[in-house]
C-alpha positions, 0 to 999 in steps of 0.5 A: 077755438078754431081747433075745436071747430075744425074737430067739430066738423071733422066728427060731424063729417064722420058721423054723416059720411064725406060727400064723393071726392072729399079728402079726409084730414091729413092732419094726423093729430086731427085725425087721432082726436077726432077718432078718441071722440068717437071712441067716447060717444061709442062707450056711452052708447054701449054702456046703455045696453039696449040692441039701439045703442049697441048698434050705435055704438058699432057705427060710432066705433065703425067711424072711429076706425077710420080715424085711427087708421089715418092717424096710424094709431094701429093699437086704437084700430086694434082696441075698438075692433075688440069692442065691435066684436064686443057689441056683436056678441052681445047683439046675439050676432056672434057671425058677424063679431067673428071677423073683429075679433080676428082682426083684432088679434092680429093688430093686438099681437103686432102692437104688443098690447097683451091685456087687449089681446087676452079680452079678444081671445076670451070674446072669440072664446064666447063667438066660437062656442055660441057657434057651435065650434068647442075645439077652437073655443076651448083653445081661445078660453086657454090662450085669454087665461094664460095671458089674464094670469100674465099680465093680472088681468083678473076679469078676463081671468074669470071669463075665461075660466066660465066660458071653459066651464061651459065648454067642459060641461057641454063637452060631458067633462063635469070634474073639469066644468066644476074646477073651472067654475069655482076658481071662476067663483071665486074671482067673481066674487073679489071683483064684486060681480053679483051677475057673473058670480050669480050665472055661475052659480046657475052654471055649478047647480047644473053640473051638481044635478048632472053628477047626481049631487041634488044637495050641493045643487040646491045650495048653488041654485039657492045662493043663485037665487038670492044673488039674481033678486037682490041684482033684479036679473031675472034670467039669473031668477027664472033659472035658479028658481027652476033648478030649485024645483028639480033638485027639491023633486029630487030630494023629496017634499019639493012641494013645501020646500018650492012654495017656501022657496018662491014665496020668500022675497 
């Protein structure tokens, strides 16, 4: 009970910041418990989702930071500063996760944890091409690959392949961007992640339409579709359904094919 008390404080102390010239607990059990409690209340928080929680969740691991350091702990340190950049990424704010990311990686290699390092590099994979930066983004997705295939991490396996995927495409590489994209499919699909597999899908519809392959286009764009209802994602939606009314255009008799298409719910 008294353990838990002095716990108690220690996290209330963290989460409201230690007054000018208060020592931190020296107690490196303290400190490791006391960072674990917060690395649970960060999960929570990011797991609700909305731009609140996420940047919730960020002070929550920010604090909890402090306690693995004091702790020692440099493979908690490493972990959590893979979800700030987690949470930066999702946030949109792929400057600011770019410096977690980094960092991370270079804890995650000191420690040896190779299945954290893999999840790292595929989210510097997503910051560097949301900033524009193909080459490094391509070397990151190939570094996350060959360690989520070593290791038998198999989501980061599928991100990886996606996010290559993407960059290929952007790139004017269509064979490669179709290649990645499928075996990123089919990993999706035994993971059971109907959003990933139905992004993908939306992805596989563009690269078809691009090459001139208006039917193969429909028929990623239609599963899309189904997919994106069924999981209620609307940009999963709104994005197959558009691609649906291009590559029937194409094809000809869009218009009945379009209402048809809309109208089945």
């Amino acid at each position: 009970m008294v353990r838990q008390f002095v716990l108690l404080l220690a996290v209330l102390s963290a989460l409201s910041g230690p007054p000018v010239g208060a020592q931190r607990p020296a107690d490196s059990v303290l400190a490791a418990d006391s960072a674990t409690l917060l690395e649970h209340q960060a999960q929570r928080a990011y797991e609700h989702g909305s731009a609140d929680s996420l940047r919730l969740a960020i002070q929550l691991w920010s604090r909890s930071l402090t306690f693995s350091r004091r702790a020692g702990h440099r493979a908690g340190e490493g972990t959590v500063l893979t979800w700030i950049g987690t949470a930066y990424t999702d946030l949109g704010r792929p400057d600011s996760a770019l410096p977690y990311y980094s960092l991370a990686l270079v804890i995650l290699r000191e420690v040896g944890d190779r299945r954290t390092e893999g999840t790292a590099l595929a989210g510097l994979g997503t910051v560097y091409t949301a900033l524009g930066r193909p080459d490094s983004g391509l070397a990151s997705y190939r570094q996350a690959l060959a360690i989520g295939r070593e290791v038998g991490d198999r989501r980061t396996e599928g991100i990886a392949l996606a996010g290559l995927g993407v960059l290929y495409a952007a790139l004017g590489r269509p064979d490669s961007a179709l290649a990645s994209y499928r075996r990123a499919l089919v990993i999706e699909r035994e993971l059971g992640d109907p959003e990933d597999e139905g992004a993908t899908l939306n992805y596989l519809g563009m690269v078809y339409a691009a090459l001139g392959q208006p039917d193969s286009a429909v028929a990623s764009y239609g599963r899309a579709l189904v997919i994106g209802r069924e999981a209620g994602d609307r940009e999963i939606e709104t994005t197959a359904l558009a691609g649906l009314g291009e590559g029937y255009r194409t094809l000809g008799g869009w218009t009945r094919r379009w209402r048809a298409t809309v109208g089945r719910r």
